[in-house]
N, C-alpha and C positions, 0 to 999 in steps of 0.2 A: 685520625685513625688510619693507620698506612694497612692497607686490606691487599691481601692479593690471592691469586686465582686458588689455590689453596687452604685457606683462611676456614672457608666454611664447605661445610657438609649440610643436603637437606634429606632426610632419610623420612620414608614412610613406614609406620606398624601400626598394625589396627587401626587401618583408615585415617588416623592423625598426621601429623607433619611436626617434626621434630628440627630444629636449629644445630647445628656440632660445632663447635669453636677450636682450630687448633690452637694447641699447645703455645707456638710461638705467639700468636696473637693475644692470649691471655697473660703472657709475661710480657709483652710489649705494653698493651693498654693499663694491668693491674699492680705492673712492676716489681711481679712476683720472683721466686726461685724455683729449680729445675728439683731441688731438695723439698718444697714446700710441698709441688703439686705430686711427687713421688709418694712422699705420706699418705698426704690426700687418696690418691689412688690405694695405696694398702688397707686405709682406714673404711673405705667405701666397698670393697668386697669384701669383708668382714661380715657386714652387713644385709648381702645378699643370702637370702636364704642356699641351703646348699642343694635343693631341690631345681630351683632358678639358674644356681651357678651352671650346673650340669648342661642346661637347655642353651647357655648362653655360648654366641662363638665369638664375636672380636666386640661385640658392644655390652654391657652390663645392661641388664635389668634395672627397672627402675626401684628403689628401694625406697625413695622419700627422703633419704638424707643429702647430702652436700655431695657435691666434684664427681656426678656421675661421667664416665669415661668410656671411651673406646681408642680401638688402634684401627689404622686403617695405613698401608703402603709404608708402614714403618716410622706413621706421626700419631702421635695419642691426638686423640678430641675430646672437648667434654659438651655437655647437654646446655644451653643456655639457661634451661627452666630449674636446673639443680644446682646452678652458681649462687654463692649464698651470696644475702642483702644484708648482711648485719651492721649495724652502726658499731665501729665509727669508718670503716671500710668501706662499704655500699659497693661492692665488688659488681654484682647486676648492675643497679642502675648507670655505674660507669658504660654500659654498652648499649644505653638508651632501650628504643624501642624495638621491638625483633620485626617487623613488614618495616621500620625506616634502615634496619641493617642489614636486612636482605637486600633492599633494595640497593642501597650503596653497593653490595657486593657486587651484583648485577651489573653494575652501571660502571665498577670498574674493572671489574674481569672482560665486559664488552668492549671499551677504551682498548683496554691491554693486547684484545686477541687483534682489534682491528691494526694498532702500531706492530706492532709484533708480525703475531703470523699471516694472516693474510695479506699484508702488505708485503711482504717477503714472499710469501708464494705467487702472486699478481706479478710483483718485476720479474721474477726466476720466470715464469711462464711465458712475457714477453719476449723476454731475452734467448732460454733457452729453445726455445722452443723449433726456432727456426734455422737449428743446427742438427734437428732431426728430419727435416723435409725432405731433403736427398733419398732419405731410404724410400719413399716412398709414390717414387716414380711412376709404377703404374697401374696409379688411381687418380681419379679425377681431382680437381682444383680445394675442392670443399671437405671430400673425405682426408685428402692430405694433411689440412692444417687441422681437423680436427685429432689427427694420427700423433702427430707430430706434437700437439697440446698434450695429450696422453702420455707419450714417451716423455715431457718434462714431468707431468705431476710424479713418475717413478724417481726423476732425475733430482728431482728436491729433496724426495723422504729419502734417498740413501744418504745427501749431504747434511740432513738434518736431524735425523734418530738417535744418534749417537748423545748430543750435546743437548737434546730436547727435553726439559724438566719434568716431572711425575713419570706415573708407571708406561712400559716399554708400549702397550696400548692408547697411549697418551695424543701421540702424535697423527695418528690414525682417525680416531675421536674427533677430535681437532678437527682435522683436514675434511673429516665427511660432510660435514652440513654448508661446507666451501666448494666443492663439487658438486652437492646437487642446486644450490644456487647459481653457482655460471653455467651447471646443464653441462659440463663437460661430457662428451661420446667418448665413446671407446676403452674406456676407463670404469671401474665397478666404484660405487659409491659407497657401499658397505664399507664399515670399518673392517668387517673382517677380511671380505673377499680381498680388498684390497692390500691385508697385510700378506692375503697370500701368495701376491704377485712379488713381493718384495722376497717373499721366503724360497721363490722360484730364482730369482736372482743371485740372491746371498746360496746355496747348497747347491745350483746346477751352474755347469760353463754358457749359458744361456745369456745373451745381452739382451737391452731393453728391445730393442727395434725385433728380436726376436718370437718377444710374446706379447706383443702390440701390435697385431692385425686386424685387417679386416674380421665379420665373425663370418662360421660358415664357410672358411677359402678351400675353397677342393671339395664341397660337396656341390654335389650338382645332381643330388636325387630328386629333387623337387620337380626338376627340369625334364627330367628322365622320364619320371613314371607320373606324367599326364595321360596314359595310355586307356583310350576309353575299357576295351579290353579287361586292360586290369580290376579294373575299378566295378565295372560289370562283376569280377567273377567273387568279390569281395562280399560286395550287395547280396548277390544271389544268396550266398551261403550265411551269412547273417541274415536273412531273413527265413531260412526255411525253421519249420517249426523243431527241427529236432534240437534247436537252443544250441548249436554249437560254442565251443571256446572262442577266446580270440587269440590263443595259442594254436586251436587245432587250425581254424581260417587261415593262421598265417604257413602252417605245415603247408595245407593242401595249396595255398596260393605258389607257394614255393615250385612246389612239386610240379603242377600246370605252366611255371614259368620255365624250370628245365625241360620238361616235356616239347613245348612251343620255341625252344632258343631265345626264352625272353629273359635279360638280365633282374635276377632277383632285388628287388626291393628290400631298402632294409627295415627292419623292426620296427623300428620308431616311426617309419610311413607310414604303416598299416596303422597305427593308433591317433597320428597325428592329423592325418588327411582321409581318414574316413572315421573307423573305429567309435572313438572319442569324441565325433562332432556330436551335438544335439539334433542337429536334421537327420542324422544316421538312426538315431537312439527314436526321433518321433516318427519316420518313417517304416522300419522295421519290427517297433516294440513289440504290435497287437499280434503279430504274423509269428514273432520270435517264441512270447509267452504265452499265448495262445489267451481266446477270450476269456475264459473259468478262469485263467490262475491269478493267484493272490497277486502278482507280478503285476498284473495287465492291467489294473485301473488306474493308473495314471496315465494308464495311455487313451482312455475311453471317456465318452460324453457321457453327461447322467443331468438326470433333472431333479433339481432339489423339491423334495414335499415337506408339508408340515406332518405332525403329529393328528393322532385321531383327539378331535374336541369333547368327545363323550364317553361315558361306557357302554359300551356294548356297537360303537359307531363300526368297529373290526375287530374279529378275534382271529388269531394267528397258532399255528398249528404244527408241529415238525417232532419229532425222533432224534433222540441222541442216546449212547451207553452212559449208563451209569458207573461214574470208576471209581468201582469199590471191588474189594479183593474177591478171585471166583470162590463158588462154592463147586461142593461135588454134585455132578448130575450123571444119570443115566442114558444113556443112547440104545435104542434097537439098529442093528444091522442086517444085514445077509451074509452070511461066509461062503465058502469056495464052495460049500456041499448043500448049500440052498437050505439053511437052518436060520432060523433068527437064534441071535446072542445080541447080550446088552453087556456092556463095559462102562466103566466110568469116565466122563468126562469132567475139565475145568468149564465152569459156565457164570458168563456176564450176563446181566439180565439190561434192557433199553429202558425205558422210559416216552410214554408219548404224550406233550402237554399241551393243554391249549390254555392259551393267555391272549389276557387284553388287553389291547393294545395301549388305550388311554390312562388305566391303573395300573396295568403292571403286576392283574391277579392272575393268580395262576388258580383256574375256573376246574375245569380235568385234569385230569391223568391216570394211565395207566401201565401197566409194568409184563415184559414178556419177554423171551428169551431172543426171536426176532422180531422184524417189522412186520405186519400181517393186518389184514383189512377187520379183523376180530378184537386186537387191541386198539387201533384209532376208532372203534364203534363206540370200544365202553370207555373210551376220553373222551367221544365230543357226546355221550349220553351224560356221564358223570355234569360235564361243562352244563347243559342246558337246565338237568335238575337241580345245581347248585344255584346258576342267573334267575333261574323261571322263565327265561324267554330267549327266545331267537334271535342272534346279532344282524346289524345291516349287511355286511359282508364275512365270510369267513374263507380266510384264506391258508391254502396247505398245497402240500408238493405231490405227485402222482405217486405216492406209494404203492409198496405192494398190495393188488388187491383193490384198486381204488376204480378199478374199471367189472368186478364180478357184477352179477344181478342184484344180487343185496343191494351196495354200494351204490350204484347208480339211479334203483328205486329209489333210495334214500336222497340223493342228490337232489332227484325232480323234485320230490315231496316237500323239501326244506326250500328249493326255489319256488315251488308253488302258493308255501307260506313270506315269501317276502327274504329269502336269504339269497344273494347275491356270492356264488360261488366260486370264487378263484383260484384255479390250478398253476401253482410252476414250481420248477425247481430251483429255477438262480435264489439264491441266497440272500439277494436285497429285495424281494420282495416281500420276504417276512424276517428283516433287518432284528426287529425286536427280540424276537422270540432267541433267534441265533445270539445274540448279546448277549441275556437271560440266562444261556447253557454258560457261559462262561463267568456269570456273575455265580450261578448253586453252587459253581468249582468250589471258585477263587475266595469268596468268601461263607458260606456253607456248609458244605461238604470237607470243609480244610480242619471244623470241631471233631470229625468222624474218626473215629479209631482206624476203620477199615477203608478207608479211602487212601488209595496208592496214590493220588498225583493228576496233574492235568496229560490233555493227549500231549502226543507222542509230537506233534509240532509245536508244542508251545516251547518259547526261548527264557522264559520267565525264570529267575534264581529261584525262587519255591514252587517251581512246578511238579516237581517231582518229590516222592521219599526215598530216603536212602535201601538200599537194598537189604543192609544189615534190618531195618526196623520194619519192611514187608515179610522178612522172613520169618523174622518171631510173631508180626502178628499174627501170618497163617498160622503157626502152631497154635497160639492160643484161639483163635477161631474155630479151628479145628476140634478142640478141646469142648469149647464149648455150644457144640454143635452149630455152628453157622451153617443158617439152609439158605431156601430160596425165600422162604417164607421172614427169615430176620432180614435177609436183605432188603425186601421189598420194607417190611418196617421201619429199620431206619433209612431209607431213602426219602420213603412218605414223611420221619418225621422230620428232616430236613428241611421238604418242600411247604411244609407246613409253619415250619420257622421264619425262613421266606416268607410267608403269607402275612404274618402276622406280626413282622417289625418293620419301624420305621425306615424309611429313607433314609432321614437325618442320621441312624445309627451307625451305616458304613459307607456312605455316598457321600464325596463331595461335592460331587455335579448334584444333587438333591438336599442341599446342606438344612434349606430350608423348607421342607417338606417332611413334619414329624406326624404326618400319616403311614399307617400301613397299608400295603396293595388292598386288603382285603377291605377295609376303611376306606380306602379312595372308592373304590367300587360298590362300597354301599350304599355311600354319600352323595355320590355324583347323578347327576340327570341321567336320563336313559331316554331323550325324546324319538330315536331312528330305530329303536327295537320292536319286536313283535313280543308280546306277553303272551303265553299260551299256558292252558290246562293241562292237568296233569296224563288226560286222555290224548291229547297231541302227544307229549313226549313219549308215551307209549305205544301209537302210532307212528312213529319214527324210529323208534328204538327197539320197540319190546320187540321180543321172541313171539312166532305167529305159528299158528295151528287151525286147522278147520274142525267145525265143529256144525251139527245139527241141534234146532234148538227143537227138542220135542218136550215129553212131560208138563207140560203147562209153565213153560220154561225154566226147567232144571235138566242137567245135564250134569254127565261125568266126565273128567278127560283126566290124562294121567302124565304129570311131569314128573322127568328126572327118574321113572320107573315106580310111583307114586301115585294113587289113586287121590281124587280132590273133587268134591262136591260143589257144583254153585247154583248158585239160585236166582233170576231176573226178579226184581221187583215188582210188586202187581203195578207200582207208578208207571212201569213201561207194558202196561198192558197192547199196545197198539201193535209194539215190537213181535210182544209173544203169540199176538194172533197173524199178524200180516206174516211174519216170517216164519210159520209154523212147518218144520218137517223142509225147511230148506237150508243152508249152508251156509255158514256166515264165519268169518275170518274172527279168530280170539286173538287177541296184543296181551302178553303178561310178563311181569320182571320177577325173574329167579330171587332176586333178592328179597321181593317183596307178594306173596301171592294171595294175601288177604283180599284182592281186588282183581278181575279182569275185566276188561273191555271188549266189547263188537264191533265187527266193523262189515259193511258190505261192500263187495271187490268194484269198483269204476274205473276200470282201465287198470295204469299202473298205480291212481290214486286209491285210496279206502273212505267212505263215507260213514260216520258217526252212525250207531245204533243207538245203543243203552253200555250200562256196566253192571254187571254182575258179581253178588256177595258170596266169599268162600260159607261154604256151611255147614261145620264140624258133623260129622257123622256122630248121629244119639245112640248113648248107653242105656239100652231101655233094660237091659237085665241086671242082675246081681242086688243087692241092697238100695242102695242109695240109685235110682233110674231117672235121668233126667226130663223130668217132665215138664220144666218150663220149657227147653227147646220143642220138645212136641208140639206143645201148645203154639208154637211162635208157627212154626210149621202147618199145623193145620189151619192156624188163622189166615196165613195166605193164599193154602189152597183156597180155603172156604171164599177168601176175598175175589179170587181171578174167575170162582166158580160162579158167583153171582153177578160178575160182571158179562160173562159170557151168557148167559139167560136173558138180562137184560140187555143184550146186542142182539139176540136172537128173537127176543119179542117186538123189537124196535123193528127189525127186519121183515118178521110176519106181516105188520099192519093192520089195518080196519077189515082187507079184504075177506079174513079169516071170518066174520061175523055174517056172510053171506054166504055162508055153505049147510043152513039151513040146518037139519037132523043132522049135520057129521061136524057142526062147528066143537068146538074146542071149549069148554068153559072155560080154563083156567090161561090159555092164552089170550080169548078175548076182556078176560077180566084184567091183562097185566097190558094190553092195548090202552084199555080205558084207563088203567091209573097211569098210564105214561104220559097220555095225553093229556090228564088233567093235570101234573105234574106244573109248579112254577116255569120249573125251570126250561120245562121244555115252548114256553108261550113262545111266540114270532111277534115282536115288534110293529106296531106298525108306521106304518112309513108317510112321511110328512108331505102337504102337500105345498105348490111352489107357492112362494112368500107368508110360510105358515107364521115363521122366526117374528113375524112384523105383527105389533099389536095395534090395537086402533088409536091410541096417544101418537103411538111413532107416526102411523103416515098423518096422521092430522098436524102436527110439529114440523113434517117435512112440505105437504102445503103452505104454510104458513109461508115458513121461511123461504120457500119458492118466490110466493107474492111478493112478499117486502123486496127481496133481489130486483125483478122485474120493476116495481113501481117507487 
């Protein structure tokens, strides 16, 4: 099989590797005609569908039939795998195995290049070479004859492109992987670059020795501007924080260089020798971007943490807007003539959440037009009566407000129960919660009619809606009265959508996690939390009032411009005599006022009383008068009334029976029945080694002796 460099083609599609045979090679081995395989090729696009035809540019698709074909440099090929085997012909297996016909190919296109060109190019370079030396007189001994190597590799391709076989890039091809094995200098190795020395030759009056230099001759900027000065004034201005250009740096440098009679630098210095480096980039960066910007962390230390291992180990806390389309809101002002008016405003409402860190639940939240110490109250109140309990740590940034008296009572108090309080604003310190807000967007809030888009930094292709489709929402929002009140609604049901689907649904960093936040948090340990009553979270949270407890402990007080009735239990009979007619602090939730609680003041802390029941004011008139509440009413008068009696005869004592003609019957007779009373007997009191019966120490003699003896 006479093979030559020609012969075969290896083409890749769809990651396979394909065999090409030319044309002359399959009339050589098959002893075909130039009429046979003409057919063949008409017969075989027939067959290609005309969808495929269209997609195809010099090679056919594969069809499954016989004498698949292309063209390539003005020679047809066909595919080895769609050469037909039919007996009594066997046209395939005439060409054996395709890796032992590669391989031949190989072994003799290698033979051929080695007799051939490179052996041609080896003596031409010997030979010629050393008739270009002369030009290159003043350079040293080494860079000459590398120069001079260089001026032949030009000095061969012009003698040999012409009469050189395959396409005009042929030769070029060739010759590259023969330059960078001898390593030749001063010469480009690329196929292309190098053809475009040739093309500088061929189209300009330019000879070889011409454009075969040294690289770099006549600049001598490098040389130049080692000028500490300069390089000073470079530094300086890349590092101040106003982030300048490295367009503007190079103005001003300029500028200070005519200023000073110093010769301007050119462009490419400034980026090359300072600019550009990485020592510039880690020396300047922090100073450039400044600590806070999103820029600056690569240029800063950080220390890796884990995650929290439990529920409730940290709860994390921050404010973000919620971007959903404004509603209309009202503003009061002042005008020029000292009048209040109110005008309509566009109004976003925020959101404040707190979330756990180790679920991923989202515990509170609450909604207000800004940030204010009033909505982070009723988020981390919501958070505690949904847990039940007190996290290890809870961490949030100094909002507004985070320093009033409320606020800071509140602080001590939750530290005094075991809460561990963290203030900051850097953004990694409560990493989660910040993710979180772009997780409600991105995936969330993206179902929501009225949601415009993420912020105004995000680069993301679905960040935003288009403007045609905010415009008609508002109209229809508008239409259908979107207030503050629906917005907060559907926000809420969002964040609640959130709560309650899995990981697994949109997370593929959680792929295998088909819990929801709210199900991790249920499920999980809580061994580092504080579990508290419902009387703590209303000493923490609730709305406080003073109050006198008089009436045999009922009182009135009035919320919200509301009168409400409560009543102490006689069980807290201790409360309602010891505190009688003095002041005691009420804790009670607007939301809820069937109950309040007492507390007495201990500094900035409050000390547990009792609680007390709301107790509907009775209809004793008209028809129907409710006399079971009477009844319930005077049972507890009557109950706190005889308690009081019997504290007050308890108190008198036996002494009253010694006052002769002025004693008291009916107190001495409630002396006597008290003291006869069980319950009132006094124990008596054991005397030393009563415990010990007479078996026991006679058993502990015993076994003394035997020890001893």
């Amino acid at each position: 099989m006479n093979l030559q460099p020609t012969d075969i083609l290896i083409r890749q599609s769809n990651g396979t590797e394909s065999l090409w045979l030319s044309e002359r090679l399959i009339i050589d081995v098959c002893g075909l005609e130039d009429n046979y395989l003409k057919v063949a090729r008409i017969r075989y696009k027939k067959n290609v569908r005309a969808c495929d035809l269209a997609k195809a540019k010099d090679f056919m698709p594969d069809s499954g039939k016989s004498w698949r074909w292309g063209k390539q440099s003005g020679q047809f090929y066909y595919c080895l795998t769609n050469i037909p085997n039919k007996a009594p012909k066997n046209y395939r297996n005439l060409f054996g195995d395709s890796e032992a016909l590669l391989d031949a190919f190989k072994t003799t296109c290698k033979s051929k290049e080695d007799t051939s060109l490179e052996i041609r190019f080896k003596k031409h370079l010997k030979v010629v070479s050393k008739q270009y030396a002369e030009f290159y007189k003043d350079v040293n001994d080494i860079q000459r004859i590398a120069l001079s190597k260089a001026c032949a590799v030009l000095d061969f391709i012009l003698d040999e492109k012409d009469n050189y076989p395959g396409t005009a890039n042929k030769i070029y091809r060739d010759l590259s992987p023969i330059l960078s094995d001898l390593d030749l200098q001063y010469i480009p190795h690329n196929y292309l670059k190098l053809k475009e020395k040739i093309t500088i030759l061929e189209t300009t009056d330019k000879a070889i020795v011409d454009i075969i230099h040294l690289p770099r001759t006549g600049n001598n900027n490098a040389e130049i501007y080692n000028d500490p000065e300069v390089f000073s004034w470079v530094m300086q201005l890349r590092s101040m924080p106003q982030n300048f250009s490295n367009e503007h740096i190079i103005r001003k440098v300029t500028d200070l260089c005519e200023m000073t009679t110093k010769k301007t630098p050119s462009r490419r210095w400034f980026g090359q020798t300072i600019l550009e480096l990485p020592k510039t980039q880690f020396l300047t960066g922090l100073k450039r971007f400044g600590a806070s910007s999103s820029k600056s962390h690569i240029h800063k230390s950080y220390v890796p943490f884990q995650t929290a291992l439990f529920a409730g180990d940290c709860w994390e806390m921050d404010a973000t807007r919620i971007n959903m389309i404004s509603h209309e809101g009202k503003v009061t002002y002042i005008d020029k003539n000292g009048k209040e008016k109110t005008k309509k405003v566009e109004k976003y409402i925020n959101v404040v959440a707190v979330r756990d860190v180790y679920s991923g639940d989202i515990l509170g939240y609450s909604f207000d037009y800004d940030e204010n110490h009033v909505v982070y109250l009723e988020a981390m109140k919501m958070a505690v009566q949904n847990a039940g309990y007190l996290p290890h740590e809870w961490v949030t940034d100094r909002f507004p407000g985070h320093n009033t008296p409320q606020m800071t009572d509140l602080f001590e108090r939750m530290e005094s129960l075991g809460v561990t309080m963290t203030f900051s604003s850097h953004a990694n310190k409560k990493a989660a919660i910040e993710r979180w807000f772009r997780t409600l967007q991105s995936v969330f809030l993206m179902d929501s009619a009225y949601f415009y888009g993420e912020g105004i930094k995000s680069r993301a292709a679905y960040a935003h809606r288009s403007s045609e489709y905010l415009k008609r929402i508002k109209k229809e929002a508008k239409k259908t009265g979107w207030d503050l009140q629906q917005n907060i609604d559907e926000a809420s049901l969002h964040i609640e959508k959130y709560r309650n689907t899995a990981f697994s649904r949109y997370s593929r960093k959680h792929a295998t996690v088909h819990s929801s936040p709210s199900q991790l948090h249920e499920y999980c340990e809580k061994p580092h939390v504080s579990f508290i009553p419902e009387k703590t979270i209303s000493m923490l949270f609730g709305l406080r009032k003073e109050i006198t407890i008089r009436s045999n402990g009922q009182f009135v007080t009035e919320f919200v411009g509301l009168e409400f009735d409560y009543m102490i239990s006689p069980a807290y009979y201790d409360i309602i005599s010891n505190y009688f007619n003095k002041k005691v602090v009420v804790t009670y939730d607007l939301n809820d006022l069937s109950i309040v609680f007492l507390w007495e003041k201990n500094g900035n802390l409050l000390k547990s009383l009792c609680e007390a029941e709301f107790f509907e004011k009775v209809q004793n008139k008209g028809k129907n008068p409710e006399l079971g509440k009477i009844s319930q009413a005077k049972a507890r008068a009557k109950a706190i009334a005889e308690m009081k009696e019997n504290e007050l005869a308890e108190m008198i004592g036996e002494d009253s029976s010694m006052m002769g003609i002025y004693t008291d019957k009916k107190a001495i007779n409630a002396f006597e029945d008290s003291f006869n009373d069980d319950s009132y007997s006094v124990p008596l009191r054991k005397a030393s080694g009563a415990d010990y019966t007479p078996e026991d120490i006679e058993d502990a003699i015993l076994k003394n002796t035997s020890q001893n003896y």
